[in-house]
ZAMARGU-4260 file (C-alpha; in steps of 0.2 Angstrom, whole numbers, plus 5000, padded with zeros to 4 digits):
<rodrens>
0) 5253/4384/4599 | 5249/4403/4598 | 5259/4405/4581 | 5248/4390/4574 | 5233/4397/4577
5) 5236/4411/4567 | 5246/4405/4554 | 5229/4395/4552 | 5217/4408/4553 | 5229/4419/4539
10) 5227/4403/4528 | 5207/4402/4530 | 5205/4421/4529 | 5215/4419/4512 | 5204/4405/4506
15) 5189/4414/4509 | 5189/4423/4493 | 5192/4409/4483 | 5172/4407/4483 | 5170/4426/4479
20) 5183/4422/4463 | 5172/4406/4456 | 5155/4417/4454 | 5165/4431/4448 | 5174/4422/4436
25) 5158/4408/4431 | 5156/4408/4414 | 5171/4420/4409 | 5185/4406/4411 | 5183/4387/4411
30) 5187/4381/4430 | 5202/4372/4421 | 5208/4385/4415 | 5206/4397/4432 | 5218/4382/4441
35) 5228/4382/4428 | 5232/4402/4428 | 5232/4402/4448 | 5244/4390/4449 | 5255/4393/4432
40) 5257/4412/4441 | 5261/4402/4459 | 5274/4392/4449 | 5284/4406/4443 | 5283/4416/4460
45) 5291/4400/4469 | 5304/4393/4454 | 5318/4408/4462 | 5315/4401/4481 | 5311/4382/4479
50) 5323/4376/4464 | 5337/4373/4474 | 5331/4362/4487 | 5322/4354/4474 | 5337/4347/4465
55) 5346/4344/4482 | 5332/4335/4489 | 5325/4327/4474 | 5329/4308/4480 | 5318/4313/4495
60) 5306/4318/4483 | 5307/4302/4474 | 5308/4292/4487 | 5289/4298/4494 | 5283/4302/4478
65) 5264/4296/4483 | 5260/4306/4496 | 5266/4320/4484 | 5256/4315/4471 | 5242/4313/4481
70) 5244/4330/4489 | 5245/4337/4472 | 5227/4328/4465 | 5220/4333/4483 | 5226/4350/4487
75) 5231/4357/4470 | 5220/4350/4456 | 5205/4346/4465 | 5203/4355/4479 | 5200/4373/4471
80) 5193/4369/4453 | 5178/4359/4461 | 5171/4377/4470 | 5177/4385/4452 | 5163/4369/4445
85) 5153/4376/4458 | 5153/4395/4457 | 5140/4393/4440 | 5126/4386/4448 | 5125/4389/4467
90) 5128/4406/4477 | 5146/4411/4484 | 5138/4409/4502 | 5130/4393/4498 | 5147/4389/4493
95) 5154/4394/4510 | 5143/4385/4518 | 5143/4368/4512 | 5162/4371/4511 | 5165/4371/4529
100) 5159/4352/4532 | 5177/4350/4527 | 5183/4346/4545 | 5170/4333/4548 | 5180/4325/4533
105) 5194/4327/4543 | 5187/4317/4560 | 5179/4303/4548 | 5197/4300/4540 | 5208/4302/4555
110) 5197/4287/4561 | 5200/4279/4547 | 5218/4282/4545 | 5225/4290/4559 | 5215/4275/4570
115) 5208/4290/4581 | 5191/4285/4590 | 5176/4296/4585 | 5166/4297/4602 | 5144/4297/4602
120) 5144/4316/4602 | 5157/4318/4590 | 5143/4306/4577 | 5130/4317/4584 | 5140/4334/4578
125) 5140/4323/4563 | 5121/4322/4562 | 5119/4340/4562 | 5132/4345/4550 | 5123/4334/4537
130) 5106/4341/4544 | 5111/4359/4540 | 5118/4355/4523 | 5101/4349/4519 | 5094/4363/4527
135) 5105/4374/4514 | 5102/4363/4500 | 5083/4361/4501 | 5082/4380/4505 | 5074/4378/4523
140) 5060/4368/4515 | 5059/4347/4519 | 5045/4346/4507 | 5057/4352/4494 | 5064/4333/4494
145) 5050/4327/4485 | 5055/4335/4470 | 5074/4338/4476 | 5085/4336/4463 | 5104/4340/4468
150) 5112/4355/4461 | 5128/4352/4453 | 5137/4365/4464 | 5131/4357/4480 | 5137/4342/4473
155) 5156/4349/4470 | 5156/4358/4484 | 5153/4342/4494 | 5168/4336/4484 | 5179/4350/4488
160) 5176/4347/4507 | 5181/4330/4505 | 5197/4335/4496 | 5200/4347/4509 | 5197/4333/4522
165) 5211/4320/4512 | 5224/4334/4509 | 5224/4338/4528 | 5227/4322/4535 | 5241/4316/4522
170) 5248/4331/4527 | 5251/4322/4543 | 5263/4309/4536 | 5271/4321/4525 | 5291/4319/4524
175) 5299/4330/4537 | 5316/4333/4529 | 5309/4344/4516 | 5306/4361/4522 | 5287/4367/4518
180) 5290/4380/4507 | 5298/4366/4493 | 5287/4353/4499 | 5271/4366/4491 | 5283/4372/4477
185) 5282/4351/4472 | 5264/4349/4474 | 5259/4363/4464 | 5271/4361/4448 | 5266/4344/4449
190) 5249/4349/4450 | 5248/4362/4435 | 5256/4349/4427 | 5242/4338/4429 | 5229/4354/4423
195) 5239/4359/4407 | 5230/4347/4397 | 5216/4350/4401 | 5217/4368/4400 | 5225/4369/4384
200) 5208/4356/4379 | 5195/4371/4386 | 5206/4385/4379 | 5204/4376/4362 | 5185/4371/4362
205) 5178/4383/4376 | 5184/4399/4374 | 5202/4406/4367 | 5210/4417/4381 | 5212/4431/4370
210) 5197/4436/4370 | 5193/4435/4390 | 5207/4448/4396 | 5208/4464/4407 | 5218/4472/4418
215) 5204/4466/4434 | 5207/4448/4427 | 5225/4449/4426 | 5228/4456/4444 | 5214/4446/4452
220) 5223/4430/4446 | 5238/4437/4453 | 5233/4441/4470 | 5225/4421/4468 | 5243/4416/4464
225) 5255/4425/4476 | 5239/4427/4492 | 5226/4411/4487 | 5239/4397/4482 | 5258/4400/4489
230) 5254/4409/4506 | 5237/4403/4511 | 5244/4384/4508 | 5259/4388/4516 | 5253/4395/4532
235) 5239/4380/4533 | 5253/4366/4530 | 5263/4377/4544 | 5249/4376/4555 | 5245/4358/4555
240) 5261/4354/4559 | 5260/4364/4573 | 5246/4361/4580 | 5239/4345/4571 | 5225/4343/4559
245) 5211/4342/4570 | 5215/4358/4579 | 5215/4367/4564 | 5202/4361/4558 | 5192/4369/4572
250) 5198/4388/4564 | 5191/4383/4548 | 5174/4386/4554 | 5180/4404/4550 | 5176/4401/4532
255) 5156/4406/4531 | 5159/4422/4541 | 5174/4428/4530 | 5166/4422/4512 | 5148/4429/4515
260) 5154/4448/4521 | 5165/4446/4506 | 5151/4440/4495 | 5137/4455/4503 | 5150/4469/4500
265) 5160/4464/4484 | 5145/4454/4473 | 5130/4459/4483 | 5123/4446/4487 | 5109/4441/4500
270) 5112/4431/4514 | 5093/4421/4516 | 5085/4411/4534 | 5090/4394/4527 | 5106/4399/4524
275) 5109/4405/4542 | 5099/4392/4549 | 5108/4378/4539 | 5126/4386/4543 | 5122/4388/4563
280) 5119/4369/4563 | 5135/4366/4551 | 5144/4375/4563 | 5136/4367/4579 | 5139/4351/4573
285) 5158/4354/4567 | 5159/4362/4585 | 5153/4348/4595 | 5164/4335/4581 | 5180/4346/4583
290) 5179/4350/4602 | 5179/4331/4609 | 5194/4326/4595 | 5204/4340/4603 | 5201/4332/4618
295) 5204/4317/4615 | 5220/4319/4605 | 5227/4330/4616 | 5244/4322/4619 | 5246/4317/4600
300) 5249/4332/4591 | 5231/4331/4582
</rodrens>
């Protein structure tokens, strides 16, 4: 139980700069072509330790080829190129923030297809999740909903949490004869499958990569291939099925406090009221969801 926790909070402490790499690397790469470098780089780390299994187990493979898939869309091209979509309009701790409502995801679709009950607190943890997102979103200001208009990183990063919130409970029914390691190994060459179109579409009208080049670039895209794809999915997939999805989603809550130190020290940014505000009601609400699903599921593993 002990070792799930922190394989859990390794993952999330990873994940964290995933937000400080989407501003840092707005309107330099595409967010195709960020995935498609992150995970091309993870790929060739994990072809020497996967390739194997893969072959040996490949009618496994076959055999549950949708939950694959649909880890793959969720988890690999998804997931991560929605907060690079989201890093060219709104703040890395914006980001953070709005990111964390990913558990709440996680209760709403264990309901739906894991038949766990949600219980009135857990709807009024809910409530205030939502309520601090729009805190965040109309910048601590109600009257800003007369003219509200929806920015378009709030919007994907709302679309990120609800990937994160998919990925994690398919990982629930995932097929147990294939070890972690080559279970990520499939979803991710699967995914950058999926991304190399589009990539090679923004390489060729957006920008050519040429041009875009350094020796920051290179290793940052690293470190996102071997610490932000490979070992943070990897401790997170070993955490759930330690501890169950619900659990882990309680250490997710992590997120905010890891991504805006990251954000203030390495891209100087400010941390404002509504912000604080908004994310103490995110965080209350997520608390109040997560702590009566543990309890409730106590005996089943989620």
């Amino acid at each position: 139980m002990i070792a799930g926790y922190i394989y859990a909070i390794l993952a999330v402490f990873f994940w964290s700069f995933n937000v400080i790499v989407a501003r840092y690397f707005a309107g330099v790469f595409s967010p195709w072509q960020i995935s498609f470098y992150r995970w091309f780089f993870a790929s060739v780390i994990l072809i020497p330790f996967t390739f194997k299994e893969i072959i040996e187990k490949r009618s496994i493979i076959f055999k549950n080829w949708k939950i694959i898939l649909s880890l793959s869309l969720t988890g690999i091209v998804f997931m991560n190129t929605f907060s690079y979509m989201a890093g060219k309009t709104i703040s890395a701790v914006e980001m953070s923030l709005i990111s964390v409502t990913g558990p709440i995801f996680i209760v709403i679709l264990s309901r739906i297809f894991l038949g766990v009950k949600i219980r009135p607190l857990q709807v009024l943890g809910i409530l205030l999740s939502f309520l601090g997102v729009i805190v965040i979103i109309m910048h601590g200001n109600i009257l800003n909903l007369v003219n509200f208009k929806l920015k378009p990183g709030d919007f994907w990063m709302l679309m990120l949490a609800l990937s994160f919130g998919v990925y994690s409970v398919i990982m629930t029914k995932r097929p147990k004869e294939i070890s972690q390691i080559c279970l990520l190994a499939t979803t991710i060459y699967l995914g950058t499958i999926i991304i190399l179109p589009l990539f090679l579409n923004d390489t060729i009208t957006w920008n050519p990569l040429c041009k875009k080049w350094d020796l920051l670039s290179v290793g940052t895209l690293v470190y996102m291939g071997i610490f932000n794809s490979i070992l943070a999915y990897l401790f997170w997939n070993i955490a759930l099925s330690k501890i169950g999805s619900l659990k882990a989603s309680v250490i997710y809550y992590l997120t905010p406090i890891f991504s805006s130190i990251e954000a203030f020290f390495i891209l100087h940014e400010e941390i404002y009221k509504n912000q604080l505000y908004g994310g103490l009601l995110v965080l209350l609400g997520i608390f109040i969801t997560n702590k009566y699903s543990v309890v409730k599921n106590r005996n089943t593993g989620n």
